[in-house]
Steps between C-alpha positions, in 0.01 A plus 500: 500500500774265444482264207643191372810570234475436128803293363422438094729375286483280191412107547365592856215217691250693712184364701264824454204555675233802505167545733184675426537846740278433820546122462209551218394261211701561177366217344111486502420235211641301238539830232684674780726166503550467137560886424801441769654232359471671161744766638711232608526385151536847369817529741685228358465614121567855551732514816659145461365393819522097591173403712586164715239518727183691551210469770217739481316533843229719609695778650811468353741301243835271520771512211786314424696719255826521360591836311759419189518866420553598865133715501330402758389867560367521163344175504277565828372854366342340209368212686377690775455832350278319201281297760427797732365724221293191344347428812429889573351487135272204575375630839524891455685590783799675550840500729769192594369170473835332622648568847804681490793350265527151402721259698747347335788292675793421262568107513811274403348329237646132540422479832127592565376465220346140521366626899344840380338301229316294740456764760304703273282241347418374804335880619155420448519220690638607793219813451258201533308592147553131334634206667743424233744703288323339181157615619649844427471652175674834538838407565777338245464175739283301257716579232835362667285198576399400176185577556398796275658646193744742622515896349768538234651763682544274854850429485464134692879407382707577777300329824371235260877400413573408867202181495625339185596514159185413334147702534307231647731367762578909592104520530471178719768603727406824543164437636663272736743740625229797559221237646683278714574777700244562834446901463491572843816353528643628231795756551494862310835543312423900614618393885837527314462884340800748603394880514171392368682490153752183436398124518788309448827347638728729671740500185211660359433770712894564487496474141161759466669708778854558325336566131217692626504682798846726492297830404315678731080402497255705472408594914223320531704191390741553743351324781514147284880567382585533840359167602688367217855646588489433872391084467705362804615134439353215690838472720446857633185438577529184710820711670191742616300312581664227710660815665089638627427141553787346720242310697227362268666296228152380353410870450809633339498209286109667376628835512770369233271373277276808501770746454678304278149430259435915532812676463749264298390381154537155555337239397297274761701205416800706533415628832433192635811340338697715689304458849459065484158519391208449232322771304177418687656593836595874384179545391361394803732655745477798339102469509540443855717830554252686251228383780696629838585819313158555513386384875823628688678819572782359598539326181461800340792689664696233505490491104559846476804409724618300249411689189667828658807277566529401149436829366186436315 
């Protein structure tokens, strides 16, 4: 089974994420909660891990984590490893209690930082448990707000240093910036992954690409390198499609923004730079493509068409 590559290396950002196999509970009350965020802790003093972000679910859990000592491996074993056999210990049972690896998508810091942030906080809202990110007690949320007294080991710093220069006014601003945002409405930063690995600009990706990907990957890795090495630019991929399309401008124009949002790297601003429109309008042509993909054959085919043509 493919899987997605590992790229570590020292002052790396990663959004990690791990569910409980089957979709099961991993979290079934407050000592569960607390023994799990004593890992975390345990992670930064003996692996030098920085904790951002954190948002403990039912099923499964959201970190923001940057890795000074380029461990990321290391760091995940003992946080995962050490939960897994405390929870085994608890219940007496035996066998995985996380599906498969953890997820973990490498991010350009500077960036999406500030976005993830928010995304994440905002995860048990958009799960419907609490109405409010505040209401919520088992994320780092209330502690970027002001409104609890944060771990010593959260290292609030970096996203706090983009909302001001003193504690309150970063507190005050940053509740503002994750609630005046409708959730439903609010767009995932992970519409913008490459190879289910990279968030970031396409400098980025280059940059990650050059340093990191000339050896050979393990085989099951191959499948994401190769989606890295063969990202078409934006140009080539208007070329196709205009060429399939000759006599429906308004659905090139969609197929554009798809392709473009799915195979490129770019940004949504940058794709719609380039095409004489807003960010909204990729993400809803693209929506709209996502939609006939699913209702037409000939849609389908002439995708394919398109993909074939541009080697992907």
């Amino acid at each position: 089974m493919a899987r997605s590559l590992r790229i570590e290396y020292p002052g790396a950002f990663y959004h990690v994420t791990s569910r409980g196999n089957e979709r099961k509970e991993i979290f079934r009350n407050r000592g569960d909660r607390e023994q799990f965020l004593s890992y975390l802790e345990s992670a930064t003093v003996r692996y030098g891990a920085r904790i951002h972000v954190y948002c403990l679910m039912s099923n499964h859990f959201h970190l923001l984590m940057e890795t000074p000592h380029g461990n990321l491996s290391q760091i995940m074993k003992h946080v995962n490893g050490a939960y897994t056999s405390y929870f085994n210990s608890k219940r007496q049972r035996a066998g995985h209690l996380l599906q498969g690896r953890y997820k973990a998508i490498l991010v350009e810091k500077d960036e999406y930082a500030q976005e993830l942030s928010r995304y994440i906080h905002l995860n048990p809202v958009r799960a419907k448990m609490v109405e409010k990110p505040d209401q919520y007690e088992w994320s780092s949320y209330r502690a970027y707000a002001g409104l609890a007294v944060a771990p010593p080991w959260l290292y609030r710093e970096l996203i706090h240093s983009f909302f001001g220069s003193d504690e309150s006014t970063s507190h005050k601003m940053y509740r503002s910036f994750v609630e005046e945002v409708v959730v439903g409405l609010c767009p995932s930063p992970f519409d913008n992954v490459v190879a289910s690995t990279l968030l970031g600009s396409e400098s980025f990706v280059e940059w990650v690409r050059e340093r990191f990907l000339k050896e050979t990957p393990k085989d099951r890795e191959l499948p994401a390198l190769r989606q890295l090495a063969d990202k078409p630019t934006l140009e080539a991929i208007r070329r196709a499609v205009e060429g399939l399309c000759l006599n429906d401008r308004a659905k090139a124009r969609r197929l554009a923004m798809y392709l473009s949002r799915h195979h490129t790297g770019l940004k949504l601003r940058e794709i719609g730079a380039e095409l004489g429109v807003g960010e909204s309008a990729v993400t809803q042509a693209s929506r709209r493509v996502a939609d006939e993909l699913r209702g037409s054959e000939s849609m389908r085919k002439c995708v394919d068409q398109i993909r074939v043509k541009l080697g992907l």
